[in-house]
N, C-alpha and C positions, 0 to 999 in steps of 0.2 A: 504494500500500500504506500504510496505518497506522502508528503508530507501534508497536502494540506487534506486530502483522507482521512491521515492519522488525526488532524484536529481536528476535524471535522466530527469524525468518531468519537472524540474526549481520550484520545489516546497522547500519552505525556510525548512532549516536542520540545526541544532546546535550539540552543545556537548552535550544537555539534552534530548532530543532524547532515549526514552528506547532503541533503537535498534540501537545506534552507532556503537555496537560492530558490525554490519553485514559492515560497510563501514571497520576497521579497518581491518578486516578476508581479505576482498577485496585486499586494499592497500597491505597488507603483501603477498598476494598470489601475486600481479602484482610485487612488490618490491622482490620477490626471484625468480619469472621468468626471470626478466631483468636482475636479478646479474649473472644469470644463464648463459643465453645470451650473457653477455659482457664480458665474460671469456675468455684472448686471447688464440689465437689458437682452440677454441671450433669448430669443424669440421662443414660444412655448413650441413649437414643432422641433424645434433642436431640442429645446431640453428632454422633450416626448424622445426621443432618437438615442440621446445619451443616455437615460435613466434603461430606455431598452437593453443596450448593450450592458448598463452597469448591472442589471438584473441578467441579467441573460434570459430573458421573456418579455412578451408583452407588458407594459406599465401602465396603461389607459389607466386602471381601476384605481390606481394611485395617484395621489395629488402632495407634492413634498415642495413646503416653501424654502426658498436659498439663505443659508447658506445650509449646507447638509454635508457629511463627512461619514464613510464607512471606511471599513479595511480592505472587504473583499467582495462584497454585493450581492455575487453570485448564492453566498450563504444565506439571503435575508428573501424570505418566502411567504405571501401577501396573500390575502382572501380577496374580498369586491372592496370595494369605499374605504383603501388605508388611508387617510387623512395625517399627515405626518407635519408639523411646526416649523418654524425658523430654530438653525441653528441645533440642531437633531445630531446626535455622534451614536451610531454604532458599528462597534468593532465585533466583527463577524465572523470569527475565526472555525466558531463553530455553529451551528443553523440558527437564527432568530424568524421564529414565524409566527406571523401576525394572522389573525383570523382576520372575519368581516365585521366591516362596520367599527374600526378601531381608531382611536383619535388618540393623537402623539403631542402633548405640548411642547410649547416652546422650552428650548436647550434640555432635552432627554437627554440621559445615555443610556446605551443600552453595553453591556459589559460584557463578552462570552471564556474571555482569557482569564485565566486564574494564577499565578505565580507559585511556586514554592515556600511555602514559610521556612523552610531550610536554608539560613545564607549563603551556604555554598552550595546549592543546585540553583539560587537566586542569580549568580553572577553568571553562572551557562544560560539565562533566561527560559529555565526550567517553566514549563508551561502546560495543563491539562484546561484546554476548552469544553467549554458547558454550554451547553441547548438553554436556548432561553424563547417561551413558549407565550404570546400572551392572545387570550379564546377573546370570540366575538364579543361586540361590541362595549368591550375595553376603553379605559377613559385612561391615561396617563398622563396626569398636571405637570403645570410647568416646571422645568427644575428640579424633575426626580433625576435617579441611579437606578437604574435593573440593576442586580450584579449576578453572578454567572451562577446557570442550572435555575432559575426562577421561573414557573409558571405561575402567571396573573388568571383565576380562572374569567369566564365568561361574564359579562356585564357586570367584573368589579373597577372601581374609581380609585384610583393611586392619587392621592391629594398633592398638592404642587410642594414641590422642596424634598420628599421623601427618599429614603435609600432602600430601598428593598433587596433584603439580604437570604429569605424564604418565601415560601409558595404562599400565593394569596387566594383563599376560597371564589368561590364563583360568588354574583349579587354580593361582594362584602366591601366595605370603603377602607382602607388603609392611609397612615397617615403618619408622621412624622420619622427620627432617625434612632435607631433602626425603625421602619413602619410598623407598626401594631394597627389593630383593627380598630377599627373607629365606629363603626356601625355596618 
């Protein structure tokens, strides 16, 4: 399996790795689509055309305002009506999939990399990616953190500023850092 397979899978990935180079091709190819993207004035049928390529599928059903940053794009997988904010960061190393009808505020992150708490496999940039899941119609405030393996279930509301560190029920409102349930 490849490197980016391997994180893709949540299987551990460092800087030693002979085939690092296949994640960094990645990274540069999603970091010149989104420069590309965020270019003001960029006419909406180029943006439509770039977000294809950066998805590697159709993107109609999506509507993302600029500026917006991922790592690899291909990894980030969308239902109907993703509605996604200004200034949106997700690093995709491993799948972030959005259901329908999901609304993303302004400056998300969504997190899927995970480090070593070990400081010596920290300096190899020791790395286990997490799936990060969040179900239909999903509300995510402005100024939260997903962080990595976190599913938001269906029609629950991430309250703005929060860090969500575990799985959020379905219908449940989460809120502050770490998030806890608010109703």
């Amino acid at each position: 399996m490849d490197f980016l397979g391997r994180a893709a899978a949540g299987m551990e990935t460092s800087d030693l790795d002979d085939d690092i180079d296949q994640l960094f091709s990645a990274i540069d190819r999603a970091h010149d689509l989104c420069e590309r993207f965020n270019v003001p004035c960029t006419p909406a049928s180029e943006r439509r055309a770039i977000l294809d390529e950066l998805f590697g599928r159709d993107s109609s059903e999506v509507s993302i305002n600029p500026p917006f940053h991922c790592d690899i794009g291909t990894n980030i997988v969308f239902g109907r009506c993703l509605r996604i904010n200004t200034d949106c960061i997700i690093l995709d190393t491993a799948p972030v999939e959005f259901g329908d009808y999901v609304m993303v505020g302004p400056r998300v992150q969504i997190i899927t990399p995970e480090h070593s708490t070990d400081h010596l496999r920290r300096r190899d940039v020791s790395t286990v990616s997490k799936r990060v899941v969040v179900g239909d119609d999903a509300w995510i405030g402005a100024g939260s953190i997903i962080l990595p393996g976190v599913t938001i279930g269906e029609r629950a509301i991430i309250a703005a500023g929060s860090v969500v560190n575990r799985d959020v029920p379905a219908d449940s409102v989460y809120g502050g850092v770490p998030a806890r349930r608010i109703r």
